[in-house]
DRENSEGU-374525 format. One record per residue (C-alpha): y, z, x. Coordinates in Angstrom, 3 decimals, padded with zeros to 6 digits. Each point is the difference from the previous one (the first is absolute). Layout:
<atoms>
((Y; Z; X))
...
</atoms>
This chain:
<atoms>
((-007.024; -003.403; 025.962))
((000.593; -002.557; -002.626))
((-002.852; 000.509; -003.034))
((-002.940; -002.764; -000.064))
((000.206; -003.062; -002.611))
((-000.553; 000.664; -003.695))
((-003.122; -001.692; -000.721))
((000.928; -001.974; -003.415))
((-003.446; -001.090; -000.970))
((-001.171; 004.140; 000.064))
((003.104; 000.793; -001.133))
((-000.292; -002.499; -003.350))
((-003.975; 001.110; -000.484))
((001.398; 002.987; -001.091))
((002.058; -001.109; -002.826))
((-002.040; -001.133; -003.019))
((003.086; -001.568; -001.734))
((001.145; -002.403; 003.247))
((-003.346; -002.318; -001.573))
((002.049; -000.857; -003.124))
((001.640; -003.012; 000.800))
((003.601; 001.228; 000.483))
((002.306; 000.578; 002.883))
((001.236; 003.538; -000.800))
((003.492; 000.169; 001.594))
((001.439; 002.916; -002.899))
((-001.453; 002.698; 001.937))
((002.919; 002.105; 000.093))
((-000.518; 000.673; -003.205))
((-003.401; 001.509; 000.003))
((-002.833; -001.384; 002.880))
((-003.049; -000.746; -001.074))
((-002.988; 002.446; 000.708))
((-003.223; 000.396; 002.442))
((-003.333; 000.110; -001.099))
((-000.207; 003.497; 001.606))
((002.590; 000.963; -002.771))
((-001.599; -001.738; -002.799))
((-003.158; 001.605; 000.725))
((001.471; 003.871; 000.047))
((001.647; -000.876; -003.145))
((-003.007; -000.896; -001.575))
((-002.431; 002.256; 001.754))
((001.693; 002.929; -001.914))
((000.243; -001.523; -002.644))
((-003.276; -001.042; -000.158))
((-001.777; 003.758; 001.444))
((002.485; 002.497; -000.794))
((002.864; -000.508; -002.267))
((-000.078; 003.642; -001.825))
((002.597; 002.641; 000.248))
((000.351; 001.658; 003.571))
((000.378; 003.056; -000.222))
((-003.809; 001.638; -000.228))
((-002.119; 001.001; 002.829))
((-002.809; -002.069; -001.334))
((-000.907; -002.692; 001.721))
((001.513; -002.653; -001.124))
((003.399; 001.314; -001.112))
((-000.196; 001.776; 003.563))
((-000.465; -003.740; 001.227))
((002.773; -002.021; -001.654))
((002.627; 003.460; 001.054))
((-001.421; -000.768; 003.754))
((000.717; -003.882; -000.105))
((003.340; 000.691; -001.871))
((001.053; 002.243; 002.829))
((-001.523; -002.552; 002.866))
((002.183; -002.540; -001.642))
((003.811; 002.819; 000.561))
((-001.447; 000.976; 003.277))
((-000.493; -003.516; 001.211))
((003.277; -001.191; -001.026))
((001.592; 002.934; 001.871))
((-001.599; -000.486; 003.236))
((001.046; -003.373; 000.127))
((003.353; 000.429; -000.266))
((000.150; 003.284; 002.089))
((000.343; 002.807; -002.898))
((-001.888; 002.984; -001.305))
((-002.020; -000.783; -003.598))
((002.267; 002.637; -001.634))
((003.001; -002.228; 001.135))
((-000.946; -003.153; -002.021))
((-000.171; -000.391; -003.655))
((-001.864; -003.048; -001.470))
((001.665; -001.463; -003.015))
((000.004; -003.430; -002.336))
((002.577; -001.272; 001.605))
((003.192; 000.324; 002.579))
((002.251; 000.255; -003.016))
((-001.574; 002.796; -001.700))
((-000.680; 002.106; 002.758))
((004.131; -000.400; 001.585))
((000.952; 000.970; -003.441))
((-002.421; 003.227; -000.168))
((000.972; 000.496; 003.386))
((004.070; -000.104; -001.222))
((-000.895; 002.699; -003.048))
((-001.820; 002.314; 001.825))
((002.782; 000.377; 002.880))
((003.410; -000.599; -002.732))
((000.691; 003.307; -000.147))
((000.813; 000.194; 003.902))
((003.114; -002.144; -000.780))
((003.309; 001.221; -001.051))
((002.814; -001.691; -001.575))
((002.329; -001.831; 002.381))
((-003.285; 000.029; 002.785))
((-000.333; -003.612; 000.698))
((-002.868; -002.561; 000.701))
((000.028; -002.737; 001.929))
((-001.894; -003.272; -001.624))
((-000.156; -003.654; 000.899))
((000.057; -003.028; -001.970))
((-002.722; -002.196; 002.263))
((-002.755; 002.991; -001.118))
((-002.147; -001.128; -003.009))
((000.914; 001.750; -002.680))
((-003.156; 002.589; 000.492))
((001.445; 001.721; 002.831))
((004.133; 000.325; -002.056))
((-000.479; -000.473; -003.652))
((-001.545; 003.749; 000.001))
((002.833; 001.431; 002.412))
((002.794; -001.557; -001.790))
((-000.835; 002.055; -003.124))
((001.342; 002.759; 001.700))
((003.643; -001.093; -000.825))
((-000.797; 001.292; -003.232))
((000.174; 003.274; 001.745))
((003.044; -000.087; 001.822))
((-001.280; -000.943; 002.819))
((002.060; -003.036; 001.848))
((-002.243; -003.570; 000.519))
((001.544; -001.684; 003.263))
((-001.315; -003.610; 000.244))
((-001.038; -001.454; 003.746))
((000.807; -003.277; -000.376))
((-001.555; -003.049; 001.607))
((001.806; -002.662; 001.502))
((000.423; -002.653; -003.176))
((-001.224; -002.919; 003.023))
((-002.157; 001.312; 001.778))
((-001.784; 002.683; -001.924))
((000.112; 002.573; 002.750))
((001.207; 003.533; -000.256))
((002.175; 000.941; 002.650))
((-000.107; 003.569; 001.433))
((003.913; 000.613; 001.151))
((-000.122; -000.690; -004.117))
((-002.322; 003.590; -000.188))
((001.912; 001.608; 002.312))
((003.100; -000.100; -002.280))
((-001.626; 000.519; -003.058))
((-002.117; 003.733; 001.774))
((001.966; 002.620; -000.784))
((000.284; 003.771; -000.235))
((-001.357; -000.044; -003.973))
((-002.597; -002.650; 000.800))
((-003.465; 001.454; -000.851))
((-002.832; -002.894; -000.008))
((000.195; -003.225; 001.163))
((-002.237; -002.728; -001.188))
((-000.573; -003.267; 001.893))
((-002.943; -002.446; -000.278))
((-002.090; -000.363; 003.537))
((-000.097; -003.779; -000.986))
((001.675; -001.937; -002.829))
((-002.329; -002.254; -002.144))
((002.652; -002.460; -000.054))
((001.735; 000.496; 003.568))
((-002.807; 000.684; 001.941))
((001.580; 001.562; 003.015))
((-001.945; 003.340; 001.178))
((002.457; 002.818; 000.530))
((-000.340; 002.148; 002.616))
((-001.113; 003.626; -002.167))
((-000.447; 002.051; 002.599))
((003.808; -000.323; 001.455))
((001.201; -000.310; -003.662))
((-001.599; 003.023; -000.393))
((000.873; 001.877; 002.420))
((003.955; -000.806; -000.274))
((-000.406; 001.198; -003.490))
((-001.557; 003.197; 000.338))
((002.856; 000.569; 002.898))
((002.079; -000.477; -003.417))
((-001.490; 003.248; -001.658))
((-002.106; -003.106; -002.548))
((-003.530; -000.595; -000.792))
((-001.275; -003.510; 000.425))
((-002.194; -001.657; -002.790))
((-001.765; -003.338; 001.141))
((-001.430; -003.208; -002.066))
((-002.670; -000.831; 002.036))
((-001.602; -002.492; -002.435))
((001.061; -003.655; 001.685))
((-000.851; 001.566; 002.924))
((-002.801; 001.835; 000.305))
((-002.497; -003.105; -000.254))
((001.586; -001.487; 002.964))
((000.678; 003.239; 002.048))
((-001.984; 003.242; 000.941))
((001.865; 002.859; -001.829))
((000.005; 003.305; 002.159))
((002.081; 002.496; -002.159))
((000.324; 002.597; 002.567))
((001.175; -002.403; 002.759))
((002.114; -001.020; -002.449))
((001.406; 003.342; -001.115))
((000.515; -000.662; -003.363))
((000.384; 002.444; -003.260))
((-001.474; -002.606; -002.524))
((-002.024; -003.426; 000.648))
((-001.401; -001.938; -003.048))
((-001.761; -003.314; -000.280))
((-002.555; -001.884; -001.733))
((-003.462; 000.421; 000.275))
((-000.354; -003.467; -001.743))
((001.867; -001.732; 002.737))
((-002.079; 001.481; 002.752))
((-003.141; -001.499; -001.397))
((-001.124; 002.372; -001.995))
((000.148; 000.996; -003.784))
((002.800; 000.196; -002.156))
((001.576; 003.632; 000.869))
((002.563; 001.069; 002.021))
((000.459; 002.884; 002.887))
((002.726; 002.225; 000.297))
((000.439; 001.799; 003.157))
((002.059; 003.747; 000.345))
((000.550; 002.538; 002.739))
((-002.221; 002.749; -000.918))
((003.161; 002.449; -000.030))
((001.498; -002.672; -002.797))
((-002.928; -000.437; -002.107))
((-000.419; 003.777; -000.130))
((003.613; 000.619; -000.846))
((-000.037; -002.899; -002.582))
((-000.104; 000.905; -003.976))
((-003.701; -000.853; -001.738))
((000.090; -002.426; -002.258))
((-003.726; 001.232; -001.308))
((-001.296; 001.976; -002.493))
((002.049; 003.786; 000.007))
((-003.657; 001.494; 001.584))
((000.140; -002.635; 002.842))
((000.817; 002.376; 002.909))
((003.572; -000.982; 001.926))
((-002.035; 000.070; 002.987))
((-002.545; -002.291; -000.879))
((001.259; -002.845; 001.608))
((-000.632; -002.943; -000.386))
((-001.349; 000.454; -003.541))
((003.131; 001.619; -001.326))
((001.830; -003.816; 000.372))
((-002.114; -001.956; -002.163))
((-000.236; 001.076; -003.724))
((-003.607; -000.248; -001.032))
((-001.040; -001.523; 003.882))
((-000.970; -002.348; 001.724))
((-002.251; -003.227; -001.182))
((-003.912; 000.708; 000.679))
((-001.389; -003.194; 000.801))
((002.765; -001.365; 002.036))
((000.599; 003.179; 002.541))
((-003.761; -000.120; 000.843))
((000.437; -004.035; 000.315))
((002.974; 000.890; 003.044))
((-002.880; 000.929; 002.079))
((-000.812; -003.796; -000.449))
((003.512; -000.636; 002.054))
((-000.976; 002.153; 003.198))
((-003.880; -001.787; -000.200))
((002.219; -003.137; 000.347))
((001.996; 001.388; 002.494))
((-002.778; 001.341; 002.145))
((-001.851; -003.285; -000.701))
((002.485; -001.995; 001.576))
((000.508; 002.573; 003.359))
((-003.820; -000.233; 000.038))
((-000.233; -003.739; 000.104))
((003.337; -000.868; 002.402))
((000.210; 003.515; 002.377))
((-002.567; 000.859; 002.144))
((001.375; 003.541; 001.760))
((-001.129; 002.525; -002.809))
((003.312; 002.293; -001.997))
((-000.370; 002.909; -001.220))
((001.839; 000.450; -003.126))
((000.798; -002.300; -003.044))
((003.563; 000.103; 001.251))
((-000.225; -001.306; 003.408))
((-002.813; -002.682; -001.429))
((003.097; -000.939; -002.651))
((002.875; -000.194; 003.032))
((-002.390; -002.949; 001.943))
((-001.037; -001.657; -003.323))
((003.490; -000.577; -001.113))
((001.542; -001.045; 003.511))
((-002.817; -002.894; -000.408))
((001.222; -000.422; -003.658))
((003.142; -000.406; 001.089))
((-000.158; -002.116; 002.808))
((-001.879; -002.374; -002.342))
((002.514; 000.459; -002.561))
((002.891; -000.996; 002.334))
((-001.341; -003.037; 000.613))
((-000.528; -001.380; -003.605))
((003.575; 001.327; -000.595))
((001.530; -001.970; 002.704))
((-001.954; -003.148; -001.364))
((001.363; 000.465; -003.188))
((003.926; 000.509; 001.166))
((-000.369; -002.684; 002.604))
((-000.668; -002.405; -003.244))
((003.049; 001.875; -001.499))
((002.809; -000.250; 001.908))
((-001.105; -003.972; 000.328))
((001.432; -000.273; -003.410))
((003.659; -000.193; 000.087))
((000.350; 001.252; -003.866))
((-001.993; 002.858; 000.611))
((001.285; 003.498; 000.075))
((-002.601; 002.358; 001.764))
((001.230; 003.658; -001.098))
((-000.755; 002.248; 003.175))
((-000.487; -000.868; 003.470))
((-001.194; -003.375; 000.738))
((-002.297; 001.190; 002.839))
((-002.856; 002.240; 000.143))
((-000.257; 001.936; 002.733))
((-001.106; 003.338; -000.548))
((002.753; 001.256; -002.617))
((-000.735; -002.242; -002.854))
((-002.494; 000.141; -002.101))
((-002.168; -003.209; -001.398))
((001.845; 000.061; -003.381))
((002.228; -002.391; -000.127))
((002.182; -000.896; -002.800))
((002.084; -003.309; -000.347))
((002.240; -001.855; -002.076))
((000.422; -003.980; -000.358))
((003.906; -001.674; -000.654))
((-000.290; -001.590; -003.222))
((-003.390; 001.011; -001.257))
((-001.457; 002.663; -001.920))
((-001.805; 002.853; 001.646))
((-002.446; 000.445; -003.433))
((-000.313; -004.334; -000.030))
((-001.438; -000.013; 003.834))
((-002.458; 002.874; -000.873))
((-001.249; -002.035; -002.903))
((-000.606; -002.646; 001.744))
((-001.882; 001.938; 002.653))
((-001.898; 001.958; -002.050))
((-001.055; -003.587; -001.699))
((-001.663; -000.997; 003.070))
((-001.823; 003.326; 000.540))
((002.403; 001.552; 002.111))
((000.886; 003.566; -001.147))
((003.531; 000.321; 001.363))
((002.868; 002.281; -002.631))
((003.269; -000.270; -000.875))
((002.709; 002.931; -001.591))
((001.638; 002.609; 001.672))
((-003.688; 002.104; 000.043))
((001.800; 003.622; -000.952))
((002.555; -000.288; 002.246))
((002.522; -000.928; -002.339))
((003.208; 001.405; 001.600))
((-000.990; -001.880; 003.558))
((-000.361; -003.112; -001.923))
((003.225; 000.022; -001.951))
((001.940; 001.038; 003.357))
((-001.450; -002.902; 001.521))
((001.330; -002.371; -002.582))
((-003.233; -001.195; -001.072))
((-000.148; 000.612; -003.503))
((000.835; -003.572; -000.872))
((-002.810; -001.313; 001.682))
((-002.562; 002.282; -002.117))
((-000.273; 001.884; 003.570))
((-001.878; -000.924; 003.231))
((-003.214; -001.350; 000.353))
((-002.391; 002.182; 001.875))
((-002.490; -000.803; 002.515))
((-001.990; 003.387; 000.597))
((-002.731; -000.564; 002.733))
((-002.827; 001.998; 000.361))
((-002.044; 000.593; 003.081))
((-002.674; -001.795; -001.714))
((001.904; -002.976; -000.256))
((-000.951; -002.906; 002.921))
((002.555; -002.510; 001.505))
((-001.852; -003.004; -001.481))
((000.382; 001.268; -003.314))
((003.539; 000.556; 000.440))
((000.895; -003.117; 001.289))
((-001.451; -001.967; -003.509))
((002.239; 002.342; -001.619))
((002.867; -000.493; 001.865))
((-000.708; -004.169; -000.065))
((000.332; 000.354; -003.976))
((003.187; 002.434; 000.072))
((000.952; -003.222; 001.971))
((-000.269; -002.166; -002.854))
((001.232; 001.954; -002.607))
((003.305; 000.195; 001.952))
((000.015; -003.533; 000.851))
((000.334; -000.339; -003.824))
((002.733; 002.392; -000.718))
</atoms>
């Protein structure tokens, strides 16, 4: 059954920042948030912003809306609250997540990287060369920005221990299929750790369907506040070295991950993101679900859908333009997702951003922390790609003035 029609106009309501004037197209970056977010934020802020760790009642209070916010987060992406750590950000918590397991590699054990990944999800891993242990680089096609999996297969090997892949590159765009990735790598005797961030705003993320050992992305991209979540197998996470305080039990997962713990205010605000979520099943789905999860699965197949569409409007107007290079696939349908990254022949990525972002259009430019897939791509001359990084909230009408300027500003180089 295909999902109903996102309804734009309920959808934009929600989002107190659409009313400023701009057309927000950098959303791959960091989306902007619901009122339903804004107002957990502020509500403990505002009623109960003391210590939690007291049974008195309000300390009792903020620990219960700290906890909603972990449990939340793990039902909607299939996991137990134990399994999920909420950090400040995807890069912190993949490098806490590398020290606390470093110990389980040995010199001359190898680990499998790529060089599309944003620098999050391989800077960490890549450390471990310091210990002996032996990087191997999946490398992207230098055209068209894919990886290729006969490429895996060669690099697998008896001494590989962890490979570490992104589910979708924030330059690329191309959604990889985890769960058969996975699956070929565990048959290797490897765990599997997964960027999830340029996907998971696009995407449901199921982790067991998946059957992955790690999965991180950022809470800030999902439409909520600036943290990240880690995901780990229970067996993993209870393995895993603390990086807490000595009396911090090694069993006390996830706590023992995060040194001093997780942000207050902005763990309570991620029950803001499933009031979203459930608002929008609510408002478009009439058969009642059960569970945040299955809610998620039918709000993000409408999400998508939508997304599709304004993706396709925006590479149509692409490939149109002979001296433009559209890294990734130049069709969305159903393996890309709405991040698409360009360059222009003769023009400089940074010089059509400006120009953009004159007229109100917030549109970016670089190589957005995923330096190595930009220098393989043999954009570095060009300042990078510019980025268009749609949103579900974004609307086809708005797209198309922003497309008619990106228009002009070629017409001119």
């Amino acid at each position: 059954m295909n999902p109903p029609s996102l309804d734009l106009d309920f959808v934009r309501r929600q989002f107190p920042p659409l009313a400023n004037g701009w057309i927000m197209l950098e959303n791959a970056g960091g989306s902007y948030v619901p009122q339903s977010v804004i107002d957990r934020v502020t509500s403990y802020m505002r009623e109960v912003q003391i210590q939690p760790s007291w049974d008195f009642g309000p300390s009792a209070d903020a620990a219960a809306r700290i906890a909603a916010g972990r449990r939340l987060m793990a039902e909607m992406i299939n996991a137990e609250p134990e399994e999920v750590s909420i950090g400040p950000s995807t890069s912190l918590n993949v490098y806490l997540l590398m020290q606390s397991i470093r110990s389980w590699f040995k010199p001359g054990d190898e680990v499998i990287v790529t060089n599309q990944d944003h620098e999050a999800n391989i800077g960490a891993w890549r450390r471990l060369a310091d210990d002996g242990v032996v990087i191997r680089e999946w490398q992207i096609d230098p055209v068209t920005g894919e990886l290729d999996e006969a490429a895996l297969e060669r690099l697998l090997g008896p001494r590989t221990r962890l490979v570490c892949f992104t589910h979708c590159s924030n330059i690329v765009a191309t959604i990889h299929d985890v769960q058969r990735l996975a699956r070929r790598i565990h048959q290797a005797g490897a765990l599997v750790m997964v960027d999830g961030v340029a996907c998971a705003p696009h995407r449901h993320i199921d982790v067991k369907a998946l059957d992955v050992d790690f999965y991180a992305f950022s809470l800030y991209k999902v439409f909520g506040p600036h943290q990240g979540l880690l995901y780990g197998k229970r067996e993993h996470l209870l393995k895993a070295r603390s990086q807490q305080h000595f009396f911090i039990e090694e069993n006390d997962i996830p706590l023992k991950l995060l040194p001093g713990g997780t942000n207050h205010e902005f763990t309570a605000g991620l029950v803001g993101i499933a009031d979203y979520i459930d608002g929008l099943y609510a408002h478009h789905f009439k058969a009642p679900e059960n569970s945040l999860l299955s809610r998620a699965k039918r709000v993000f197949e409408m999400i998508g859908a939508h997304e599709e569409t304004l993706a396709n409007q925006t590479l149509d107007f692409l490939r149109e333009r002979k001296k433009v290079r559209i890294i990734g696939q130049t069709r969305a349908t159903g393996r890309r997702a709405p991040t698409i990254s360009f360059t222009v022949q003769g023009m400089n990525s940074r010089a059509i951003a400006e120009a953009l972002n004159a007229q109100k259009i917030a549109i970016g430019y670089g190589d957005f922390y995923a330096k190595r897939c930009i220098e393989a791509l043999g954009t570095v001359p060009q300042e990078g790609v510019v980025r268009i990084g749609l949103a579900h909230y974004n609307g086809a009408e708005e797209l198309d003035r922003a497309l008619k300027a990106l228009d002009q500003v070629i017409a001119k180089g």
